[in-house]
Structure formats: C-alpha cells, structure tokens
C-alpha positions as CSV (number, residue, x, y, z in Angstrom):
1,X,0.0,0.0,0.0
2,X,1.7,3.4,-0.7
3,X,2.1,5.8,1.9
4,X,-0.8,8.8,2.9
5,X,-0.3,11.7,4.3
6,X,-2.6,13.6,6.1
7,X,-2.2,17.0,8.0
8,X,-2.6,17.1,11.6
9,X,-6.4,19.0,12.1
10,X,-7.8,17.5,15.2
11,X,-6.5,17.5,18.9
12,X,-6.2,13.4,18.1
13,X,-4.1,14.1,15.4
14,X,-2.0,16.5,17.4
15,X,-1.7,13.9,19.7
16,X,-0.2,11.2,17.5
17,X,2.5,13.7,16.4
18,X,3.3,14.3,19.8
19,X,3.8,10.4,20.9
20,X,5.1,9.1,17.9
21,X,8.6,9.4,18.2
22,X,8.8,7.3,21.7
23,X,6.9,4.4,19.5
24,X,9.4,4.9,16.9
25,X,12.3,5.1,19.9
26,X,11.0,2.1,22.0
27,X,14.0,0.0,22.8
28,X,16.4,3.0,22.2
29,X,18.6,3.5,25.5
30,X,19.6,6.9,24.4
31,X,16.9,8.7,23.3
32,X,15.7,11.3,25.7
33,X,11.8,11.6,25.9
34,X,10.1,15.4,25.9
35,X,8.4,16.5,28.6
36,X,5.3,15.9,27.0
37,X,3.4,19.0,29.1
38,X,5.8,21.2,27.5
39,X,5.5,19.3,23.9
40,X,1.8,20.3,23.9
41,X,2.7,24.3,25.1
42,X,5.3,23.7,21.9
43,X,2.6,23.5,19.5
44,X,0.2,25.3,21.1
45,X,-0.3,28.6,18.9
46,X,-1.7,30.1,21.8
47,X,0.8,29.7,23.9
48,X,4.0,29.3,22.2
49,X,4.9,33.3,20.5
50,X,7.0,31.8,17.7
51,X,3.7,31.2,15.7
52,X,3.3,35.0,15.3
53,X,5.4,35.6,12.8
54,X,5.6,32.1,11.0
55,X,3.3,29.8,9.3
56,X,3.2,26.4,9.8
57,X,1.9,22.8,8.9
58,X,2.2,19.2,10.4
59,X,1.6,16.0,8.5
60,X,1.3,12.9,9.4
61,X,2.4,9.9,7.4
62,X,0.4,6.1,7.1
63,X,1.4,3.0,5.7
64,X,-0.7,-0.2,5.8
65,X,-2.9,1.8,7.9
66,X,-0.4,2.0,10.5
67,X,1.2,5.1,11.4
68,X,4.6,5.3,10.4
69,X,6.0,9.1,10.3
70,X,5.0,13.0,11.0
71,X,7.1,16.2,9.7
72,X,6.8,19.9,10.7
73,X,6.8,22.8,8.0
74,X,7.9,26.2,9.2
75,X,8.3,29.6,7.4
76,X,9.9,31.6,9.7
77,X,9.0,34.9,7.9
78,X,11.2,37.2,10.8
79,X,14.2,35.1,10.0
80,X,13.8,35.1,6.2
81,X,13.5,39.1,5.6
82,X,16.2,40.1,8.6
83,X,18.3,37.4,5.7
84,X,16.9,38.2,2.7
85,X,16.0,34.9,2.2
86,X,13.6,32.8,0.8
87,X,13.6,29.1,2.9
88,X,11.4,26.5,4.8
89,X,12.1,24.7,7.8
90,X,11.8,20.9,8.3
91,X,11.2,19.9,11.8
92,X,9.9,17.1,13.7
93,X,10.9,14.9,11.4
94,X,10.7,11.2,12.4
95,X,9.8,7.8,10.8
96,X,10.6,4.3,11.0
97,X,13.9,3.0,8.5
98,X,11.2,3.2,5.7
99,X,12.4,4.7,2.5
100,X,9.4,5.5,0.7
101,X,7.5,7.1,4.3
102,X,10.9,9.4,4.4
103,X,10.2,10.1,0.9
104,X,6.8,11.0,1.2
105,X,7.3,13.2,4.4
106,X,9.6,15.5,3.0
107,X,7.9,15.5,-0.2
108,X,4.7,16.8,1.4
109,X,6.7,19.5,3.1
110,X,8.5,20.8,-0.2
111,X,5.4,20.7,-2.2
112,X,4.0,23.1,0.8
113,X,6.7,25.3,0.5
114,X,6.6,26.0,-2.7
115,X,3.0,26.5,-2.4
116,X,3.6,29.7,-0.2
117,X,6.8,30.6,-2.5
118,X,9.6,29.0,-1.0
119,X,13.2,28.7,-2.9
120,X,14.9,26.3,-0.2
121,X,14.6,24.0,2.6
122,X,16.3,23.4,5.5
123,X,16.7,21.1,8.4
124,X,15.7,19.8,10.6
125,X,15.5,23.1,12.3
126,X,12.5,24.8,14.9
127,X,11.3,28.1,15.0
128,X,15.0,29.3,16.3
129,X,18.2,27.8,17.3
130,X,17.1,27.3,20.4
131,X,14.8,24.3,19.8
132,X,16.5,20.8,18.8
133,X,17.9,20.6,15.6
134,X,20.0,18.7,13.3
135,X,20.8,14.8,13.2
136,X,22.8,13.1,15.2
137,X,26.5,11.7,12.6
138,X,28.5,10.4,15.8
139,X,28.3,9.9,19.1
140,X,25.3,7.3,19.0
141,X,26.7,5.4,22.0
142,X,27.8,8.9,24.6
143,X,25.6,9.3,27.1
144,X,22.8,11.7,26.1
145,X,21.9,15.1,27.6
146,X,18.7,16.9,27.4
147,X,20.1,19.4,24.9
148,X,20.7,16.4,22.6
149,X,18.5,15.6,19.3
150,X,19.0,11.7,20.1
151,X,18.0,10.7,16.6
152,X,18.9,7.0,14.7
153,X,21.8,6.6,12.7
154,X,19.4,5.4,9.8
155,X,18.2,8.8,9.8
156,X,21.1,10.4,7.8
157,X,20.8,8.0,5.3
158,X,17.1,8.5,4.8
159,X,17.4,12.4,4.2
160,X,20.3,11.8,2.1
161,X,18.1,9.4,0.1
162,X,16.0,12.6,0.3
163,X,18.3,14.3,-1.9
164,X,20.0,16.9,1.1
165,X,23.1,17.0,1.7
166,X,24.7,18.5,4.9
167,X,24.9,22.1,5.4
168,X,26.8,23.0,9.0
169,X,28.5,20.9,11.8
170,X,26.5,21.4,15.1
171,X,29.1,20.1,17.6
172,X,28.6,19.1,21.4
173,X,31.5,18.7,24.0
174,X,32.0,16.6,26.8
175,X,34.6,17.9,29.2
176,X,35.7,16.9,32.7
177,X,35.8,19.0,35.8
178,X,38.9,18.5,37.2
179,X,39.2,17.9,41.2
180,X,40.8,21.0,41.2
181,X,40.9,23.8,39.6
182,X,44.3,24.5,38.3
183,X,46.6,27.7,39.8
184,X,47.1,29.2,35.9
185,X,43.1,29.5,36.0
186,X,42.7,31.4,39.6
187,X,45.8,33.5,38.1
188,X,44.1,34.5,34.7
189,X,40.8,34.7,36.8
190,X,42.5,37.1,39.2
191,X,44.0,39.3,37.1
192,X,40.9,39.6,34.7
193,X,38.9,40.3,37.7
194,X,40.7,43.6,38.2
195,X,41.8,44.4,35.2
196,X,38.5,44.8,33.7
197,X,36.9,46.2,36.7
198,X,34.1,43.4,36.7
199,X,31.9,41.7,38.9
200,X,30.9,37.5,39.2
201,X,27.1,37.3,40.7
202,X,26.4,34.1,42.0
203,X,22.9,33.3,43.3
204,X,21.6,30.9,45.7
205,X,17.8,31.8,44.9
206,X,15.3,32.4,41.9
207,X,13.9,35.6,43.5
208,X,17.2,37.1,43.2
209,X,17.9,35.4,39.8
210,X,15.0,37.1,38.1
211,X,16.0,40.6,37.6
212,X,18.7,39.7,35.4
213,X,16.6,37.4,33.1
214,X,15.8,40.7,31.2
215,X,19.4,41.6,30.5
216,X,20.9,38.1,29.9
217,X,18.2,37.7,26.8
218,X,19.0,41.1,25.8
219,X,22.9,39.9,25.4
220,X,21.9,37.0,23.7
221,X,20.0,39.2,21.1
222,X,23.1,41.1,21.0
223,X,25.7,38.4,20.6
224,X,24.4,35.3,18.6
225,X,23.5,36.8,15.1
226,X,26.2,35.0,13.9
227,X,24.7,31.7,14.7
228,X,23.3,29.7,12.2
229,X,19.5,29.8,12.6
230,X,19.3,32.5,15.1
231,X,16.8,35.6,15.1
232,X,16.5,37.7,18.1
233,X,14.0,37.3,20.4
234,X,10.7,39.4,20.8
235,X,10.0,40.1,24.2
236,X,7.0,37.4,24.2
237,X,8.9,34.8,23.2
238,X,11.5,35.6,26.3
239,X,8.8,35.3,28.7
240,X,7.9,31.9,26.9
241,X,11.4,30.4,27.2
242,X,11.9,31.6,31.0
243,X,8.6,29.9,31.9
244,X,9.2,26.8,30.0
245,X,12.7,26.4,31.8
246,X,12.6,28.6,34.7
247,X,11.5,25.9,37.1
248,X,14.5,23.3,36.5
249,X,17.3,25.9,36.7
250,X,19.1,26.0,39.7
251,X,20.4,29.4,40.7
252,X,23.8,27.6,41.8
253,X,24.8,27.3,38.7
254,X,24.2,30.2,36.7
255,X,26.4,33.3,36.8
256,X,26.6,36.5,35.5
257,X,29.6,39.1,34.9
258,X,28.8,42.7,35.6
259,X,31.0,45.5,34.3
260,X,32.1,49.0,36.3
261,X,28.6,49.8,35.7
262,X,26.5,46.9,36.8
263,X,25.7,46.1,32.9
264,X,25.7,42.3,32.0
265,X,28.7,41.7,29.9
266,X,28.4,38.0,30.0
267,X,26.4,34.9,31.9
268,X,27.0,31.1,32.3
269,X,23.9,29.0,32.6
270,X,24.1,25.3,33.1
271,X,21.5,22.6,34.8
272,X,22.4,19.2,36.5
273,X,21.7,16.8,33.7
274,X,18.1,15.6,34.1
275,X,18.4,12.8,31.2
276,X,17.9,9.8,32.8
277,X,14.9,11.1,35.5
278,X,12.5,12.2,32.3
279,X,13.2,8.9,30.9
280,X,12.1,7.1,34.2
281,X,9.1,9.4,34.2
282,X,8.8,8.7,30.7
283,X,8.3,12.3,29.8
284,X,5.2,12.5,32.1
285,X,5.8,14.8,35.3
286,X,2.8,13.3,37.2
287,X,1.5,11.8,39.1
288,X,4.9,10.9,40.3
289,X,7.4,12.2,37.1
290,X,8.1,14.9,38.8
291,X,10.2,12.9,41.5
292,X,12.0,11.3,39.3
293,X,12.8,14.2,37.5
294,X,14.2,16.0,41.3
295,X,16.0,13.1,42.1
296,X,17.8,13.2,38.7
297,X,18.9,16.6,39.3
298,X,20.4,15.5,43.1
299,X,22.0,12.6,42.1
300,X,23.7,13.4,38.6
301,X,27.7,13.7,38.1
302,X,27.0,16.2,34.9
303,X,26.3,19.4,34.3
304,X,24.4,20.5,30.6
305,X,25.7,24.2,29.4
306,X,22.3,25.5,28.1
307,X,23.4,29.1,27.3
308,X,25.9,31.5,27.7
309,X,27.2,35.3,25.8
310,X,30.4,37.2,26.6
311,X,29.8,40.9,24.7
312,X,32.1,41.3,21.9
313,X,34.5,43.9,23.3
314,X,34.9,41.6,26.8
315,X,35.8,38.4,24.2
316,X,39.8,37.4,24.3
C-alpha cells in the first residue's frame, strides 16, 4: 500500500504527532523523551509566540494503515526578511527506516513550501536555534543530555536518500571537571577580575535570579547573530522560554559578569543533567514524574551548558 499523508487538524491528530517518536524510539537506550506538558505548550499557537510571525503545517504519514511518520513545515517569515532569504524549515521529522515514508514526508513538506513561494529547505531546524535541531552523525553510544537531538543513525541515510546533503556541523562537548581547579586558571581569573573592573554574581535563589533574566536575553540578542538559525527574540517569546525552563534551573549554577557599571557583559547558565529522571518518568511529570525528574537533578555527576554570551569587546 503506498504511503498517505494527512495534515494534523484534530486534537487526536495532534496527539499522534506528539507520541510518535517514543513508539518509533521504543527500545532506544539513548533517546531522551520530551516533557510531553511542554511538547503540547510547543505547539500550542496560543501559547508558544514563535507562531506570530511564521506559518506552519504538520503532516502525518500512514502506511498499511499503520502510522509510520510525522514532519513539521515552518516559514519563519522574521528570520527570512532580517536574511533576505527565501527558505522552509523541516522539523519534527521522524519515521521508521522506511524509505518511501521518508520520501513521502519531505515530499509533502517541499510541495507546501513552494505553495507559499519558497526557494529552499532546510533542516531539521524549529522556530530558532534554540529548539533541537540537526541529526545526530556520531556519538550514537555517549551518554545523552537533554540538549541532545538523540536521533537514529538510519536517519542520515534516509534524508540523504532525500536528496539533502549536509549544510553546518553542530558540535557538542563533553569535558571533565577537574578535582581542582588549576593555579594558571585562579591567576588568569585574578587578574581579569581587576583588570577589567568586573563583577561575578552568583545566586543561591530564583527571587534574586530574576532581575537579570531581562538583560541576559538582551545579550543574547546582541551576541548570537552569527549563529546559524538565530533571530533575536521578541519580548514574548523571552517570557515563553523563562517559563518553560525557569523551574528546572538551579540558581547555583548560573552566573553573570557585571562591568564597572552593573551592565551584564556576560552569563553562564548550566543545569544538572536531568536525562535519565524524564526517561524514568517517561516524559510524564505526574503523578509521580516529577520525582523522578528531582532526584535526577540531586544525584547526577553532569552538568548541561544550556546558554551562555560574553559581549564582543569583553571576548579574548
């Protein structure tokens, strides 16, 4: 039977897009399952700002009347006239190792594109950089973090079958904290301290976390144009992202550099790596998820790096 696709219309379908990819990942140690509370925020229109100023479509794919795939289209039309450009995002994008579903998917979403005048796709990429993107090339086997697109190696052959070839490296690093911290580092750190005239903050609540939020997404706006995918943030979309992660950061470890006039000149934010709590919770936070998810956080070795800016003129 050859494959149908069908675009997602009904809270049902929405729902099968959602859960797909943890019938497609059963049996994968890896893969990390969403927090499925935030998934449905994530494609809520009225809740997630990134729909303002983009238009959308979700399809679903069926073969022998079993469901087999699902892709996101996204014209982000912000991103395309701050580039001058004319290109559609593919997103979401999972299926079995089926050829002809993989086919079909991205088929669908290239026919749509050029529907509404589109010259190029890319992906798989979200709204912004800040949502998972890419596929995985390497590093099947490392232990996963929550910043991690955990996608199958089969995957890179199926959108290269697809006809698209790769177009940046994303790279992620895994280094170790050393059991102390060597005496060239508390020189350099010394000497830049006073130097520069600067300030660490350090926080050990929320509360006192919040009234930097603000300024931290106002460096990011300033400092990662030249990321690939990145368009600033409106101010709706900030509030989005600081609700959506605000209640698994731990002040402990986020701090943020102050200049001779108490302006933010740079910020480190990290979170104790939740992986392998959301996967005991199964991406569900209740009924009891949620504990999971804590205990995770107290008893983890790693820290993820989530986000972090140094203003250009305090780089070097």
């Amino acid at each position: 039977m050859s494959v149908i696709i069908r675009k997602v219309e009904s809270r049902k379908d929405l729902k099968n897009f959602i859960y797909l990819p943890e019938k497609i990942h059963a049996g994968h140690k890896e893969w990390i399952p969403p927090i499925y509370m935030d998934e449905w925020e994530f494609y809520n229109p009225g809740k997630n700002h990134s729909f303002k100023h983009c238009t959308t479509v979700l399809y679903l794919a069926f073969k022998d009347d079993r469901l087999a795939g699902r892709i996101m289209g996204i014209i982000n039309h912000s991103y395309n006239k701050a580039h001058d450009e004319l290109h559609a995002r593919m997103f979401a994008w999972d299926c079995y190792n089926d050829r002809e579903v993989a086919l079909a998917l991205t088929g669908a979403v290239e026919k749509w594109a050029v529907e509404h005048g589109m010259k190029r796709m890319v992906g798989p990429l979200g709204f912004s950089d800040k949502d998972p993107q890419g596929l995985m090339v390497e590093g099947f086997h490392e232990q996963m973090n929550i910043a991690t697109n955990c996608s199958l190696p089969y995957m890179v052959d199926l959108i290269e079958a697809c006809g698209y070839r790769k177009e940046v490296d994303l790279l992620e690093l895994k280094i170790a904290v050393p059991t102390a911290i060597p005496e060239i580092y508390k020189t350099i750190n010394n000497r830049t301290l006073q130097k520069n005239n600067i300030t660490v903050l350090e926080f050990d609540s929320r509360r006192k976390l919040r009234p930097y939020i603000k300024p931290v997404f106002e460096l990011v706006n300033m400092t990662f144009n030249e990321i690939y995918g990145f368009l600033q943030l409106t101010p709706d979309e900030i509030d989005y992202l600081v609700n959506r992660y605000m209640l698994i950061i731990n002040p402990e470890f986020v701090k943020v550099v102050l200049d001779k006039n108490r302006q933010v000149v740079a910020f480190a934010l990290a979170v104790p790596e939740i992986a392998e709590g959301i996967r005991r919770a199964r991406g569900r936070l209740f009924p009891f998820g949620v504990f999971h998810i804590l205990s995770a956080s107290r008893k983890t070795r790693m820290l993820t790096m989530l986000l972090g800016a140094i203003r250009q003129d305090y780089r070097n």
